[in-house]
Residue, then its C-alpha position, 0 to 999 in steps of 0.5 A: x491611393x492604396x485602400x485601407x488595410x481592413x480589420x479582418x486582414x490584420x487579425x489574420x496577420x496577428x494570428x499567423x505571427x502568434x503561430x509561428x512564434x508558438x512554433x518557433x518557442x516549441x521548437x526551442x523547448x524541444x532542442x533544448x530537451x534534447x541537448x539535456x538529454x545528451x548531456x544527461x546521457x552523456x554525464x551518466x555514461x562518465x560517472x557509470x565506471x565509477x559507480x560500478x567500481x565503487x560498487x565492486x569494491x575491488x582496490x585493484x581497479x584504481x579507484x581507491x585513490x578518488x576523491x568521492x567528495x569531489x567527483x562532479x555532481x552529476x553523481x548524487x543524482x545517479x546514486x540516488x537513481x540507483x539506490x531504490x533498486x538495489x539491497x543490501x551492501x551495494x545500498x549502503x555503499x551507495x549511502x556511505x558516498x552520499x554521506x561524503x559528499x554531504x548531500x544527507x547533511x544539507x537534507x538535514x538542514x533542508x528540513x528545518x527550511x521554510x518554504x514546504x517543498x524543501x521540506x518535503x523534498x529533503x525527508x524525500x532524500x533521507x529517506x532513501x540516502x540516509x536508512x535508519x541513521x536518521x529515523x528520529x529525524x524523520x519522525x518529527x516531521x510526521x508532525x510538520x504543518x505540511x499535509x504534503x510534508x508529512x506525508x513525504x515524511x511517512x513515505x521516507x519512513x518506509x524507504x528507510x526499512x527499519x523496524x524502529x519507524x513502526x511506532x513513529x506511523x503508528x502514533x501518526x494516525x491518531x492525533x490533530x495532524x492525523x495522516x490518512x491511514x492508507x498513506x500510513x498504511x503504505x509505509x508500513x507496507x513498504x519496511x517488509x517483513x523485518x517489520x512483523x515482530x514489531x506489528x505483532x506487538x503492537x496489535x496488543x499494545x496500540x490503541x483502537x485505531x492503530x490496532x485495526x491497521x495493524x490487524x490489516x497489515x498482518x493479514x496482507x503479509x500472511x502472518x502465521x505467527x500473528x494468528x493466536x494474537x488475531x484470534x484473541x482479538x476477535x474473540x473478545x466481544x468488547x473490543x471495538x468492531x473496527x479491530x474485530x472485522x479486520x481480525x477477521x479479514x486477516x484471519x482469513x487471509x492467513x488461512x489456519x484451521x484454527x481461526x475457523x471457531x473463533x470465526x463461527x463465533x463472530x458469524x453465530x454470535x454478533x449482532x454486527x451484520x459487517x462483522x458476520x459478513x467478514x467472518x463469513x468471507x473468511x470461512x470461505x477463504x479458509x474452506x474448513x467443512x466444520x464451517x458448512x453448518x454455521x453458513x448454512x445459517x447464516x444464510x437466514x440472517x436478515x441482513x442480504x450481504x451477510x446472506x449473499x457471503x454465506x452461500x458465496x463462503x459455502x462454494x467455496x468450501x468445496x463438494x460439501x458446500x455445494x452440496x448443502x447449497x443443492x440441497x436448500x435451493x431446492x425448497x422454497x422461500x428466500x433462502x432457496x433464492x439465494x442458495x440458488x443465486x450462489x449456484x448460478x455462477x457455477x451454472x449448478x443451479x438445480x431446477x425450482x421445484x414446481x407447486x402441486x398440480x402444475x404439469 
């Protein structure tokens, strides 16, 4: 009579067939990847010609003849691959066939589904499918109960590249159903450059918070234009703080010489340490001599960050800025530390001055 088949024994036969069924189900995943692939690769080859001559606009081809609404749907989804790199009338021609083949029309009724995915994906789709013909659209759902819906809807707004969505990501920062203004941020970022009038005017019409953001965005872009509207704003000693430091931050980032008085003033005159270190930053971004003066002040304020962007603000205006830094590191005291402290990153540190009697 065979002995009983242990405990230990069985346990390793179970894990050996749960092994080689984990084996056989990755192996399946793999080989199914693959034939999608192929199938993937192979429908985009077919539908590529087709593409091009939509894009080539040339009758001479044949194509005038197709019928885009019934051409397999393997074609929305390279469309809508396609579309994100191209400008222009290759985009719109891309978004006209779209539009034929009623994909924009179901994103449309998408929106208005109940479940927040199909939500989300479908002003995903307008977004880049639809262009400006659906910004109103789109815009109602910056107010949708969905953090994540409204955030795709922000993201679609900027896609969208038309300046009319401005206002509707401006509103959307403020509000119960505020939206982060990094994400509101973003889209803004994403319209271009056709979107600048727009922002300029409503760094003087928008409310604090949307009027800081907008202060910011201008100052990424580099907007000449914006600099009075900018300067204005930081001038104004009751506007909020918020507003006035990313005027000056963008100020700085502009780099005109006339923002240098405005700037002093901010840095001379406020009592607000994050202010007078922004506008010490932006000094030295901008490397106007006229600001050595200030900065040499500045670097006695009583806050250490205002202190530490006054001297960094004064390498950076040049020979005359080091020099004023040379010549107050050589004394004694807590600003000679930290003019020296400045120096030491351009290895120009002069030596400390040794007390009487010490050889």
């Amino acid at each position: 009579m065979s002995p009983p088949v242990g405990p230990a024994l069985l346990a390793g036969a179970g894990v050996t067939v749960l092994i080689v069924v984990l084996l056989a189900t990755v192996a399946t995943a793999h080989l199914l990847r693959g034939r999608r692939s192929a199938r993937d690769a192979r429908r985009t080859r077919e539908l590529m010609p087709l593409v091009h001559a939509l894009l080539d606009d040339d009758p001479a081809d044949g194509t005038a003849g197709i019928d885009i609404a019934g051409a397999p749907a393997g074609l929305d989804e390279i469309v809508l691959d396609l579309l994100p790199q191209l400008r222009g009338s290759d985009r719109q021609v891309l978004r006209q066939v779209l539009a034929e083949r009623g994909v924009v029309a179901r994103a449309v009724a998408d929106l208005s589904a109940r479940r927040s995915w199909r939500r989300g994906r479908a002003v995903a789709l307008l977004g880049s499918a639809a262009g400006g013909q659906h910004i109103a659209t789109m815009a109602a759902r910056l107010q949708d109960r969905s953090l994540e819906v409204r955030c795709a809807a922000a993201r679609a707004l900027g896609k969208a590249g038309e300046p009319a969505a401005v206002a509707p990501l401006l509103r959307a920062t403020s509000g119960a159903r505020a939206l982060p203004q990094g994400v509101v941020g973003m889209a803004l970022l994403d319209l271009g450059t056709s979107s600048l009038p727009v922002l300029r005017e409503a760094l003087v019409a928008g409310d604090g918070p949307a009027r800081q953001l907008v202060a910011e965005l201008l100052g990424v872009h580099g907007d000449l234009s914006a600099a009075p509207l900018l300067e204005g704003l930081l001038r104004d000693t009751g506007e909020g703080t918020g507003v006035r430091r990313a005027a000056a931050g963008a100020l700085g980032r502009i780099g005109s010489p006339t923002s240098t008085e405005p700037l002093v003033r901010a840095l001379s005159g406020s009592a607000d340490a994050s202010l007078q270190r922004t506008s010490a930053e932006a000094l030295g971004r901008i490397g106007d001599p006229v600001a050595t003066a200030p900065l040499l002040a500045g670097l006695a304020a009583s806050d250490v960050a205002v202190r530490a962007a006054c001297a960094d603000a004064l390498v950076r205006l040049g020979r005359e800025g080091r020099a004023a830094l040379q010549d107050v590191a050589s004394g004694p005291g807590a600003v000679a530390d930290v003019a020296r402290a400045a120096l030491d990153q351009l290895g120009t540190t002069p030596s400390r001055p040794q007390p009487a009697g010490a050889r």
